[in-house]
KETI-142823 format. One record per atom (N, C-alpha, C): residue number from 1; residue in three letters; chain; atom name; z, y, x. Coordinates in pm, 1 decimal. Layout:
N
(NUM, 'ALA', 'A', 'CA', (Z, Y, X))
...
***
This chain:
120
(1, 'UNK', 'A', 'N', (0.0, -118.5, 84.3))
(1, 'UNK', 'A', 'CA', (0.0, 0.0, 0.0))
(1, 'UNK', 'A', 'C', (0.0, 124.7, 88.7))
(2, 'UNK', 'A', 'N', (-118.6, 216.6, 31.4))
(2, 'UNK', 'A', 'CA', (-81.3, 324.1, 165.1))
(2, 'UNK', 'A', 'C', (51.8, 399.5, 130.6))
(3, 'UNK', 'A', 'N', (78.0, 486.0, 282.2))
(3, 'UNK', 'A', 'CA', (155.1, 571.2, 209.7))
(3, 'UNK', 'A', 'C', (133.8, 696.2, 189.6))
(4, 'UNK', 'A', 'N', (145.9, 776.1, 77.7))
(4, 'UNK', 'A', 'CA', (125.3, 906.3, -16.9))
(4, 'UNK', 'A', 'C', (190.6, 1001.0, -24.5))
(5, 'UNK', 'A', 'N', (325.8, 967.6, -67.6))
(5, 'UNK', 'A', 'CA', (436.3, 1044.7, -120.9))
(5, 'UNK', 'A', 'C', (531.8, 1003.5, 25.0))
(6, 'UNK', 'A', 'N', (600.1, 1125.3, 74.8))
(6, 'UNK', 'A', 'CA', (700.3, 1117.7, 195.1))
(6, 'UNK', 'A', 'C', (804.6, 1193.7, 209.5))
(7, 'UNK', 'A', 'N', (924.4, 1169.2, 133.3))
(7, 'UNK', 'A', 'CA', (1075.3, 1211.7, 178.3))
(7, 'UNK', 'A', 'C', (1144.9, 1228.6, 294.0))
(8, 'UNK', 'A', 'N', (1106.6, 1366.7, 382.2))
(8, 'UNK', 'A', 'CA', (1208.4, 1480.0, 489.2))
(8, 'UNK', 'A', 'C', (1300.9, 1473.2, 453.9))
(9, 'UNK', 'A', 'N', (1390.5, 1404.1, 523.3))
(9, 'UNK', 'A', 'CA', (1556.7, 1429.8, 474.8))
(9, 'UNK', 'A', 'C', (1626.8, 1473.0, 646.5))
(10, 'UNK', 'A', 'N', (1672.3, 1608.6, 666.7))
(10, 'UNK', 'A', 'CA', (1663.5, 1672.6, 770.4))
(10, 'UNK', 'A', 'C', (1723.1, 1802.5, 753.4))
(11, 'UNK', 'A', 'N', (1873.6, 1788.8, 788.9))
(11, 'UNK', 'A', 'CA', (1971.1, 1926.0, 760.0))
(11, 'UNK', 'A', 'C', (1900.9, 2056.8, 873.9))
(12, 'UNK', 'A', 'N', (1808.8, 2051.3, 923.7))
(12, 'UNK', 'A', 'CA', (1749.8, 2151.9, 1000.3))
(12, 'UNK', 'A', 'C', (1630.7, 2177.8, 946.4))
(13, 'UNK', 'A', 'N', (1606.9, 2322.5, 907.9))
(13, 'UNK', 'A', 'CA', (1512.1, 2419.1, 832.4))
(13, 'UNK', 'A', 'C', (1413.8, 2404.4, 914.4))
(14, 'UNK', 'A', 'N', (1410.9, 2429.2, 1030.2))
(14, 'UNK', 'A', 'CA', (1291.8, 2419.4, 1173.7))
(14, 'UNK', 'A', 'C', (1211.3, 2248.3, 1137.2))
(15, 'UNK', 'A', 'N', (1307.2, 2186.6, 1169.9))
(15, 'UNK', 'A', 'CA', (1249.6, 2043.4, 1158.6))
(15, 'UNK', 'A', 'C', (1163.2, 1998.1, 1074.4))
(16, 'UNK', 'A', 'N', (1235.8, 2032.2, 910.9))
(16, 'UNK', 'A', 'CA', (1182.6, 2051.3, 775.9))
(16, 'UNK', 'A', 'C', (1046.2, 2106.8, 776.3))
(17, 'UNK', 'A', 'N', (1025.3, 2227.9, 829.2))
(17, 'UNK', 'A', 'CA', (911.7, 2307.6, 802.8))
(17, 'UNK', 'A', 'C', (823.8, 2271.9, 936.1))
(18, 'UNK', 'A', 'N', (861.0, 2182.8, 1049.5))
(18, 'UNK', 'A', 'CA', (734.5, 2118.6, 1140.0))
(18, 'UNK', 'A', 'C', (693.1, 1963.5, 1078.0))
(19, 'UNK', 'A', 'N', (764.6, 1883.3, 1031.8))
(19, 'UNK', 'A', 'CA', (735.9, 1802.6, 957.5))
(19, 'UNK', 'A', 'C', (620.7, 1813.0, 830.6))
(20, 'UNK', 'A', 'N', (689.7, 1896.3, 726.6))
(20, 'UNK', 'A', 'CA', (593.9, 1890.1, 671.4))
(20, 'UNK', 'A', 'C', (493.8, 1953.5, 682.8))
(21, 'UNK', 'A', 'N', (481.4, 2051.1, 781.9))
(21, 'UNK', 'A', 'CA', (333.8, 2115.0, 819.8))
(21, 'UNK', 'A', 'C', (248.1, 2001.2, 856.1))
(22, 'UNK', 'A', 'N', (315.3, 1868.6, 947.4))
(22, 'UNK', 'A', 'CA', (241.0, 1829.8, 1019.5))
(22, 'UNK', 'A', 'C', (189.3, 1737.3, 940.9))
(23, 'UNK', 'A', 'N', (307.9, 1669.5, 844.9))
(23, 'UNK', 'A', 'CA', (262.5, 1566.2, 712.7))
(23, 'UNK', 'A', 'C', (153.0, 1618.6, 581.7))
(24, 'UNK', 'A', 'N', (179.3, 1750.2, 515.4))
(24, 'UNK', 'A', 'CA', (61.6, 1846.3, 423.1))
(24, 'UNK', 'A', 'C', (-61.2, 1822.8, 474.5))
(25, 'UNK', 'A', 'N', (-79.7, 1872.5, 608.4))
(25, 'UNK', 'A', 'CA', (-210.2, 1876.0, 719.0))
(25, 'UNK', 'A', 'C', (-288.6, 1761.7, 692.4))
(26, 'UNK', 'A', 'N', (-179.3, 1659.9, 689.9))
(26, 'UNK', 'A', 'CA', (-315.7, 1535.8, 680.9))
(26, 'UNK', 'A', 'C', (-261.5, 1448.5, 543.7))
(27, 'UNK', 'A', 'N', (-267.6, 1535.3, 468.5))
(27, 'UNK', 'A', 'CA', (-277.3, 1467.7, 356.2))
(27, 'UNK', 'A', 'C', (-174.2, 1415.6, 263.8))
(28, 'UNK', 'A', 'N', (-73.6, 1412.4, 337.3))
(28, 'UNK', 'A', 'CA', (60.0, 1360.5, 248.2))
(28, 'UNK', 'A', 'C', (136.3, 1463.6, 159.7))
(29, 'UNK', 'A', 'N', (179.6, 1399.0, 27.6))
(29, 'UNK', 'A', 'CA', (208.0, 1518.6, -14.9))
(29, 'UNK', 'A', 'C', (410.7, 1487.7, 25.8))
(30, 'UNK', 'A', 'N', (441.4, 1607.2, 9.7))
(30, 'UNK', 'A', 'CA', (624.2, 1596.5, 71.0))
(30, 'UNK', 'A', 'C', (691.1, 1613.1, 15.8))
(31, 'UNK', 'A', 'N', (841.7, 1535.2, -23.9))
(31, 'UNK', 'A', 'CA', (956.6, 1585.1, -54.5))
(31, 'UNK', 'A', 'C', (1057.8, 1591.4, 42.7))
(32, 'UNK', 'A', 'N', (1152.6, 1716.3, -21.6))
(32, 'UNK', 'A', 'CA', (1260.5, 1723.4, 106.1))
(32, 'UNK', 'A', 'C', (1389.5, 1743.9, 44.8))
(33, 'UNK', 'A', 'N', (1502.7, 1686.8, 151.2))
(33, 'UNK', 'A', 'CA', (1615.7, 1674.1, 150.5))
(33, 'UNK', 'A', 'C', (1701.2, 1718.6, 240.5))
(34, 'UNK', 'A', 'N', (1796.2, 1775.0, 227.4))
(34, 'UNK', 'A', 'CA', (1928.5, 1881.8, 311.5))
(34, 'UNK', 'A', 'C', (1993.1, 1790.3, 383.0))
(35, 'UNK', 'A', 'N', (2047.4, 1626.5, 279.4))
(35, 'UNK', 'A', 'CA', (2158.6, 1563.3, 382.0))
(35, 'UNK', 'A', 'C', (2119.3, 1441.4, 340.1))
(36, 'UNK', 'A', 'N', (2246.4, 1382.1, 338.7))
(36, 'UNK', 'A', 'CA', (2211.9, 1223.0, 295.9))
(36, 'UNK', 'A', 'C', (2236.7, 1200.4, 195.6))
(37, 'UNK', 'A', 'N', (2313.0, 1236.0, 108.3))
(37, 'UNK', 'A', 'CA', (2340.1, 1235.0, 6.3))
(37, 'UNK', 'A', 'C', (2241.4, 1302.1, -164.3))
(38, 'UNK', 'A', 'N', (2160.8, 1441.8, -71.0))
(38, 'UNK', 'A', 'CA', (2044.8, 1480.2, -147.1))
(38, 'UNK', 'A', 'C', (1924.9, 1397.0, -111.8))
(39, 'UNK', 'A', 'N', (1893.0, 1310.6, -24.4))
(39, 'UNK', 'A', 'CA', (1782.3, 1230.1, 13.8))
(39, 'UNK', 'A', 'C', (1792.2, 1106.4, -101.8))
(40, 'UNK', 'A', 'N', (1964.0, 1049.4, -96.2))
(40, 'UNK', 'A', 'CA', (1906.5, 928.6, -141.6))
(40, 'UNK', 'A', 'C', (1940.0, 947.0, -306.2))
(41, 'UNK', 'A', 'N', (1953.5, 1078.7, -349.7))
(41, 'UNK', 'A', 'CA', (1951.3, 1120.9, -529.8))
(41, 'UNK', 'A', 'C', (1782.5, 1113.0, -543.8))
(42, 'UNK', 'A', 'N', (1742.5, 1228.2, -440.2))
(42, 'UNK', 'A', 'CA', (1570.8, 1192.4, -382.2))
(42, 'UNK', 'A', 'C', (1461.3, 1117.1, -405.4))
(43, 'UNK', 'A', 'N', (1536.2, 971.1, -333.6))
(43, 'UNK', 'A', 'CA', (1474.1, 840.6, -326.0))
(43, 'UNK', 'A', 'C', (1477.0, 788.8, -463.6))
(44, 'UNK', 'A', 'N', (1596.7, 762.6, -499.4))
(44, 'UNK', 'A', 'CA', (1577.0, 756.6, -612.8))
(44, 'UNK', 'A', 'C', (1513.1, 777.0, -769.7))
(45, 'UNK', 'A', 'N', (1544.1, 921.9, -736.5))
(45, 'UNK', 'A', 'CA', (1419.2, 998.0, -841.6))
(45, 'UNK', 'A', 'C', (1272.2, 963.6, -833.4))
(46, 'UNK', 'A', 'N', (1257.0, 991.8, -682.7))
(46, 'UNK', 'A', 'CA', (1124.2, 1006.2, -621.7))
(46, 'UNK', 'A', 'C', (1039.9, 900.5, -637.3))
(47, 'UNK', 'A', 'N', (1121.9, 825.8, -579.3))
(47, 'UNK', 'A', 'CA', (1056.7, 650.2, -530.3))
(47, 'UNK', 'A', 'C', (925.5, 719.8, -409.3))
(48, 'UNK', 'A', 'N', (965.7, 748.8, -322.4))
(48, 'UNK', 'A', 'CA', (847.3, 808.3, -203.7))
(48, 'UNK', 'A', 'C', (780.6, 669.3, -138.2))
(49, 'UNK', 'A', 'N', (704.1, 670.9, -75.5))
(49, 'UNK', 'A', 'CA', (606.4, 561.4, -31.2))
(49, 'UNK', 'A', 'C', (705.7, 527.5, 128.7))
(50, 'UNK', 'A', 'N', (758.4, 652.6, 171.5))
(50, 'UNK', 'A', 'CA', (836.8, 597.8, 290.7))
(50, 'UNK', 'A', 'C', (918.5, 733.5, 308.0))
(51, 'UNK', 'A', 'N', (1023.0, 704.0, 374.3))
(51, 'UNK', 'A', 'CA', (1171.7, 814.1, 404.1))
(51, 'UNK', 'A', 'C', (1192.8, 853.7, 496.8))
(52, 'UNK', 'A', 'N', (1182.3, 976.9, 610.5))
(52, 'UNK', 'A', 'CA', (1228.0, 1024.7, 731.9))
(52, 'UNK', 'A', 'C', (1382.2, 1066.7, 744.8))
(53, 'UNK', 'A', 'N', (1408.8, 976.0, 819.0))
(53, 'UNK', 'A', 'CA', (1592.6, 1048.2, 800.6))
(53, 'UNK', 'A', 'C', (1642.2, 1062.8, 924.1))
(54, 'UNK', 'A', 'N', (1678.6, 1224.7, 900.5))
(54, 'UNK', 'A', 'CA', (1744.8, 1262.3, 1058.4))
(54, 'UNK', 'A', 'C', (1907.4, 1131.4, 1033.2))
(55, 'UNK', 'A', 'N', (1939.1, 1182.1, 1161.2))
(55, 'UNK', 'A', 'CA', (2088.1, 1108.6, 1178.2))
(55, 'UNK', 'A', 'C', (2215.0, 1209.7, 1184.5))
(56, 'UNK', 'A', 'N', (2157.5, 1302.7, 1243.3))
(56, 'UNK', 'A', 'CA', (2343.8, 1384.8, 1248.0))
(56, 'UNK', 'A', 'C', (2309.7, 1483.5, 1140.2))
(57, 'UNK', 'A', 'N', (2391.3, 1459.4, 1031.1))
(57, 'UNK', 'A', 'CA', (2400.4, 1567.2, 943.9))
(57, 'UNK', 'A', 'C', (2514.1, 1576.4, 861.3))
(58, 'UNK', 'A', 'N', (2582.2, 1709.8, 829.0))
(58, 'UNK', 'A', 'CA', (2693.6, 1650.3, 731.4))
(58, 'UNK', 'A', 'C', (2703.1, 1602.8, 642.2))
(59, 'UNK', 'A', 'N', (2839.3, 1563.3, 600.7))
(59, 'UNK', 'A', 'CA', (2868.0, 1438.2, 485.3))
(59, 'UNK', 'A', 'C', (2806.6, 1357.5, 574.7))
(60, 'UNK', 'A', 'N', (2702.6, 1288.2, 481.5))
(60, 'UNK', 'A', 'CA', (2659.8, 1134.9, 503.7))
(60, 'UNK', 'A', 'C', (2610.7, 1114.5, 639.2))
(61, 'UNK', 'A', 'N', (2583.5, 1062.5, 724.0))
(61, 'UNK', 'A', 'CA', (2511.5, 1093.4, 813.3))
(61, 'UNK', 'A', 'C', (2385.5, 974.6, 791.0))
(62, 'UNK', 'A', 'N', (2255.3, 1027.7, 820.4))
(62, 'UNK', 'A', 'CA', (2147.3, 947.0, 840.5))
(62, 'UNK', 'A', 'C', (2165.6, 787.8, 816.8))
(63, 'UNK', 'A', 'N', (2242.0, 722.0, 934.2))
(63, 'UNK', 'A', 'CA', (2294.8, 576.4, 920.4))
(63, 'UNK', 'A', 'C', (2373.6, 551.8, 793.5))
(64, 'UNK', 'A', 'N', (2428.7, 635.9, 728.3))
(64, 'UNK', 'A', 'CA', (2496.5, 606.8, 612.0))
(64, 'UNK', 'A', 'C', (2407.4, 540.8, 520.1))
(65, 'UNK', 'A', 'N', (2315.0, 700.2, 494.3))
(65, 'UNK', 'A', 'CA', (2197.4, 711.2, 392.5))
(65, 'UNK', 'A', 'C', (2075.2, 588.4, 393.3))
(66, 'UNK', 'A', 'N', (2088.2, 588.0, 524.9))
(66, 'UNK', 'A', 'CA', (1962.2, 510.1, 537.5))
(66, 'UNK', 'A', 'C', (2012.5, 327.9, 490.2))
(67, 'UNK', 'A', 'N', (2145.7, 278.3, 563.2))
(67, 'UNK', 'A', 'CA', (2211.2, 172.7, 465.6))
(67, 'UNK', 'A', 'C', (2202.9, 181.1, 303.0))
(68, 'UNK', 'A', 'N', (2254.1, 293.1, 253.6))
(68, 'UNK', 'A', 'CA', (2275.3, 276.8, 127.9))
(68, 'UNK', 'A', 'C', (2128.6, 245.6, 88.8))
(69, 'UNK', 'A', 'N', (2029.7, 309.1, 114.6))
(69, 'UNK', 'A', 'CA', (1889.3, 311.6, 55.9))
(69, 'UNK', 'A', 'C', (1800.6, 164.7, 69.2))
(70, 'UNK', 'A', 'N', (1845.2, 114.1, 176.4))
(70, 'UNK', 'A', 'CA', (1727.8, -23.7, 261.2))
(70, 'UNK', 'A', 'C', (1834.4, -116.3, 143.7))
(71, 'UNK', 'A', 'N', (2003.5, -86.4, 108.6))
(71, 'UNK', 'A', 'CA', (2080.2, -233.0, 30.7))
(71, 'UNK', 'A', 'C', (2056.7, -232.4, -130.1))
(72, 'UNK', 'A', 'N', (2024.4, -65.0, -227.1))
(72, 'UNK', 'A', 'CA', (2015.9, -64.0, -297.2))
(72, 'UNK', 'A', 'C', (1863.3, -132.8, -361.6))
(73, 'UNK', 'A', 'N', (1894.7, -183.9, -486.9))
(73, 'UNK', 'A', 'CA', (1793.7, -225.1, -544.9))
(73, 'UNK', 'A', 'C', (1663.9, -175.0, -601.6))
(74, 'UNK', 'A', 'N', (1685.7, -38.6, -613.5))
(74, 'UNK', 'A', 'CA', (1623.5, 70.6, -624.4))
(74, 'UNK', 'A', 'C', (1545.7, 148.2, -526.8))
(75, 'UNK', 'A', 'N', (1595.7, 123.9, -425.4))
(75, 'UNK', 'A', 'CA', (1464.4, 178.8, -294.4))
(75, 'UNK', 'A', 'C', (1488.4, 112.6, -206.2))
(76, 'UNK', 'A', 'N', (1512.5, -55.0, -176.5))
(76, 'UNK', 'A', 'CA', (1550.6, -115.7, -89.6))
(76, 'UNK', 'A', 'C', (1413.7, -122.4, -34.9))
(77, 'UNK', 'A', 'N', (1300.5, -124.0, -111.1))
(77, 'UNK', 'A', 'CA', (1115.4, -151.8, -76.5))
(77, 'UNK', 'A', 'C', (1061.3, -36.3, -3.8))
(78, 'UNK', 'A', 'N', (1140.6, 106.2, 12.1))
(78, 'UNK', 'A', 'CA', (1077.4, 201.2, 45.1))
(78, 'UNK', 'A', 'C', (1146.9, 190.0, 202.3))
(79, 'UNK', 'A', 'N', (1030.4, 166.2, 302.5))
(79, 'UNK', 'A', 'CA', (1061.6, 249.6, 420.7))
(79, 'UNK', 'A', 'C', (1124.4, 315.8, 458.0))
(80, 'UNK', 'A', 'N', (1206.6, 321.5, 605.6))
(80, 'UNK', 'A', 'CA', (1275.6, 460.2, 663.3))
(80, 'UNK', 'A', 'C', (1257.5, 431.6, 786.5))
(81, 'UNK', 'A', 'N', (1224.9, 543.3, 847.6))
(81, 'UNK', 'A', 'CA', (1194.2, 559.4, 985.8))
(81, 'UNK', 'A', 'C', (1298.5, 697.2, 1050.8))
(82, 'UNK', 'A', 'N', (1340.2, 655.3, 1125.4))
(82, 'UNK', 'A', 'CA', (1459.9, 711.9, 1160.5))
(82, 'UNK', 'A', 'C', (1404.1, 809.8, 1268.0))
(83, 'UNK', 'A', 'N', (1409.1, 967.0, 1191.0))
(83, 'UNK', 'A', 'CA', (1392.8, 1084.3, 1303.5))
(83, 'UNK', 'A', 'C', (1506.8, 1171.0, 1377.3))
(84, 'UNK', 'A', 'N', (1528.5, 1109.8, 1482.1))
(84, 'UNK', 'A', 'CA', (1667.1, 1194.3, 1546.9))
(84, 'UNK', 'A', 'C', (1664.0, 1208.8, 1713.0))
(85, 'UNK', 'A', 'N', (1745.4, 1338.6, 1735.8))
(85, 'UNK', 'A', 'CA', (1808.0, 1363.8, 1920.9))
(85, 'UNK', 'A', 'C', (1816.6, 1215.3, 1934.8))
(86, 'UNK', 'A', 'N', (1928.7, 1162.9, 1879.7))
(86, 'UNK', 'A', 'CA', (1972.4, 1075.1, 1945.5))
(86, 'UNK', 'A', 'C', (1889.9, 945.0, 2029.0))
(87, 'UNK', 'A', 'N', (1890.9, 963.0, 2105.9))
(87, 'UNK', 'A', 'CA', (1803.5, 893.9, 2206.2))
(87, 'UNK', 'A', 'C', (1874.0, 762.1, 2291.1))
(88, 'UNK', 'A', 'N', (1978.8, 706.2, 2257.1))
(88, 'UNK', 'A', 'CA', (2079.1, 627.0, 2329.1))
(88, 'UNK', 'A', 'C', (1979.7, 482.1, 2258.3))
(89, 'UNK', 'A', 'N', (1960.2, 385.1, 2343.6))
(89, 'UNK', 'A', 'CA', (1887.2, 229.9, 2289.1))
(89, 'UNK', 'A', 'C', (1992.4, 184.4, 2188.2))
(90, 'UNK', 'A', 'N', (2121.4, 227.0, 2200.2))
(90, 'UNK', 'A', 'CA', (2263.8, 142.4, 2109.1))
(90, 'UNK', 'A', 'C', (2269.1, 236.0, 1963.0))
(91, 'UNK', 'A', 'N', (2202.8, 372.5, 1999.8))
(91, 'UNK', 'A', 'CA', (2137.4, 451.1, 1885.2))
(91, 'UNK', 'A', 'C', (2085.1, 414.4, 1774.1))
(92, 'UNK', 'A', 'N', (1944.7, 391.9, 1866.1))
(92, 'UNK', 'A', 'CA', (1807.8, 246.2, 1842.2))
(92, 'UNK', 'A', 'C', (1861.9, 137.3, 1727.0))
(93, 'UNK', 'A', 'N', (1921.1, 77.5, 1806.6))
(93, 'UNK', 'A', 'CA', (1945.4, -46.6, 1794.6))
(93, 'UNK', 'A', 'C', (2029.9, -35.7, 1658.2))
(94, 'UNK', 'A', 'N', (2159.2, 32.9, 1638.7))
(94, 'UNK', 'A', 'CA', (2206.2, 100.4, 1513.4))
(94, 'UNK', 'A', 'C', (2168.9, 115.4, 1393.1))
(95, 'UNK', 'A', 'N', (2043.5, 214.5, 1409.1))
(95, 'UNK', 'A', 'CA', (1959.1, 278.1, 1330.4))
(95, 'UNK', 'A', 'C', (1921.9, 144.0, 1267.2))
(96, 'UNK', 'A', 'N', (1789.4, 77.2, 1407.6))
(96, 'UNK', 'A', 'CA', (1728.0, -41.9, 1285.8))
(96, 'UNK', 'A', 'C', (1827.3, -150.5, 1197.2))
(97, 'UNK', 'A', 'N', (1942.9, -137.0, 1254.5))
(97, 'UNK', 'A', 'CA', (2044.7, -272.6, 1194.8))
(97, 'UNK', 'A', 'C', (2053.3, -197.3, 1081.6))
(98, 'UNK', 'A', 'N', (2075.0, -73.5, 1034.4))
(98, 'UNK', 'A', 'CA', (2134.1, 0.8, 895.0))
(98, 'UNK', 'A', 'C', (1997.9, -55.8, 830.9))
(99, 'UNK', 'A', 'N', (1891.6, -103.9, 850.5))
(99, 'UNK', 'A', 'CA', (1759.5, -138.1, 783.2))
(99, 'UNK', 'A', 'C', (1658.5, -28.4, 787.0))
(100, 'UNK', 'A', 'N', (1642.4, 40.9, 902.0))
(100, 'UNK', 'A', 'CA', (1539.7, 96.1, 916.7))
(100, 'UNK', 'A', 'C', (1412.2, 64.2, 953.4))
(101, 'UNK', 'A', 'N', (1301.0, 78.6, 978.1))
(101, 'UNK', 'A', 'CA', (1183.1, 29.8, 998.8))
(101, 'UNK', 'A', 'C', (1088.4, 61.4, 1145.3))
(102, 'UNK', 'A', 'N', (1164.5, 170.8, 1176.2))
(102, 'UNK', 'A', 'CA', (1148.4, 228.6, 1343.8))
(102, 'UNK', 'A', 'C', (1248.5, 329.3, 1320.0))
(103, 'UNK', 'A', 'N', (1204.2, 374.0, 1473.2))
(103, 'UNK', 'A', 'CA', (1315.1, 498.0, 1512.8))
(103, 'UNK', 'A', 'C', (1211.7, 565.0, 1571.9))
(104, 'UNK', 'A', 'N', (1226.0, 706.8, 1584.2))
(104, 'UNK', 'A', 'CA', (1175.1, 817.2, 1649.7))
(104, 'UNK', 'A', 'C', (1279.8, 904.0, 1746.6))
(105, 'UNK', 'A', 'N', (1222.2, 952.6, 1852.8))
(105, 'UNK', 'A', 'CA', (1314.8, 1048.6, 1889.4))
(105, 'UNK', 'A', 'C', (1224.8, 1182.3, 1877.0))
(106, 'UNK', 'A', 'N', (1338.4, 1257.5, 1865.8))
(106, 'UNK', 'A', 'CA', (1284.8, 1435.1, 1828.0))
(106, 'UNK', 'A', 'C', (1279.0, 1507.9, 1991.0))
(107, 'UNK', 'A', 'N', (1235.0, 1611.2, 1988.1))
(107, 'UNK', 'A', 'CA', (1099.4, 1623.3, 1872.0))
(107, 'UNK', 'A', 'C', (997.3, 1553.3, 1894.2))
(108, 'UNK', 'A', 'N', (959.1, 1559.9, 1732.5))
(108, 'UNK', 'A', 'CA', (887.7, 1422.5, 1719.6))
(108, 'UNK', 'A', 'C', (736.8, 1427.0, 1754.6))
(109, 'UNK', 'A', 'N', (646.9, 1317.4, 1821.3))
(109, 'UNK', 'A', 'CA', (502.7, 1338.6, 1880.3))
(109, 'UNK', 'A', 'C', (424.0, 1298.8, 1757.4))
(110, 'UNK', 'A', 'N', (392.3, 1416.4, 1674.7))
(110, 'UNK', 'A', 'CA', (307.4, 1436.4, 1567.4))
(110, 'UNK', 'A', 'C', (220.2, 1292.2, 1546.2))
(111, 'UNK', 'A', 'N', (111.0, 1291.8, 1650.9))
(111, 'UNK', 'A', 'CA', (15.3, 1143.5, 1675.4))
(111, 'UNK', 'A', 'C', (71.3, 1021.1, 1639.8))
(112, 'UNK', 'A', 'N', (178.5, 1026.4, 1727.1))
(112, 'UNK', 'A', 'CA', (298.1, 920.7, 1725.9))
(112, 'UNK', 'A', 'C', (337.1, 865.8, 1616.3))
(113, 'UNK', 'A', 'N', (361.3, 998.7, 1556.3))
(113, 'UNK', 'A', 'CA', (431.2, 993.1, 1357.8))
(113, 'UNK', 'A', 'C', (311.7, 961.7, 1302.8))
(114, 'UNK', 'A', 'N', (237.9, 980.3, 1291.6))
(114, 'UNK', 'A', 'CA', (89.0, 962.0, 1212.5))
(114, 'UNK', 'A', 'C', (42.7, 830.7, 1223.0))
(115, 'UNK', 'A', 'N', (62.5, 769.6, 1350.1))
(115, 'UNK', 'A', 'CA', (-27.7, 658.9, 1383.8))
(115, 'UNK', 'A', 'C', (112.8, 550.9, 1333.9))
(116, 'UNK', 'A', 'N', (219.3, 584.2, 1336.5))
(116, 'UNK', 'A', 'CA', (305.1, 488.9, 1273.1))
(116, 'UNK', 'A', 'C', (321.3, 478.8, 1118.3))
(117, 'UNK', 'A', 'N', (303.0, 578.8, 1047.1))
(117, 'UNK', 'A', 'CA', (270.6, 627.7, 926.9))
(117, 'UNK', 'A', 'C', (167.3, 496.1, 845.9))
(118, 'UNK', 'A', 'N', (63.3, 521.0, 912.0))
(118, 'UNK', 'A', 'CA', (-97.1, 459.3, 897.4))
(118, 'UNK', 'A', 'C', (-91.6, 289.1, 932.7))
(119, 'UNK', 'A', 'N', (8.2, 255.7, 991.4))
(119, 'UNK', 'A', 'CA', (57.4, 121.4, 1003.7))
(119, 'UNK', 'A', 'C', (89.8, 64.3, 930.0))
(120, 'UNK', 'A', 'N', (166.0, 146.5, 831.2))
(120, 'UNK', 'A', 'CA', (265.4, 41.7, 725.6))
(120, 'UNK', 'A', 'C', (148.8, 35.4, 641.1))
***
C-alpha cells in the first residue's frame, strides 16, 4: 500500500516546518503533532499511512507514543519511523523494540527519508 497520508509528531516548530516542506514537495499530504500524546489522539483519528516520531518531548516521550501506537489495535498496522538527536545504537535499538519500523537520526537526510518512505 503506498504511503499518502503522514503524521509529524515533533515538539520543534523548525523540524515541523522542514519536514513537511520536504514531505508536501513530493507529494504527501501531512498531519502534525506537538507531543505524544497529540500524535497518538492523531493516529487515531487520522489513521495516516505511516508516523514520524521525534523522541524527546514533553509528557510522553516518542518511545512512549510510539509503544502505545505499534500495541494498540487501532494503529498497531500504521508504521513509525523514529526521527530523533538521539544517536546512541542502545537509542536504536530502544526505539525499534517500542515497535518501530526504522530509526532516523536528525537532521534528517531528506533522500534518505524519501527513499525509506517509498520502501514500505
Amino acid at each position: 500500500m503506498p504511503v499518502k497520508k503522514i503524521l509529524v509528531v515533533d515538539d520543534s516548530p523548525t523540524e515541523r516546518h522542514v519536514l513537511v516542506q520536504l514531505l508536501t514537495q513530493n507529494g504527501y499530504q501531512v498531519i502534525t503533532a506537538e507531543n505524544g500524546e497529540e500524535g497518538i489522539g492523531k493516529a487515531k483519528a487520522e489513521l495516516p499511512d505511516l508516523v514520524l516520531m521525534d523522541v524527546v518531548m514533553p509528557g510522553l516521550n516518542g518511545y512512549q507514543a510510539t509503544r502505545t501506537l505499534t500495541r494498540d489495535e487501532a494503529t498497531k498496522h500504521i508504521p513509525v519511523i523514529v526521527c530523533t538527536t538521539k544517536g546512541q545504537e542502545t537509542d536504536k535499538i530502544w526505539g525499534l523494540r517500542q515497535g518501530a519500523l526504522d530509526y532516523i537520526i536528525k537532521p534528517v537526510n531528506g533522500d534518505e527519508l524519501l527513499a525509506k518512505i517509498a520502501a514500505l
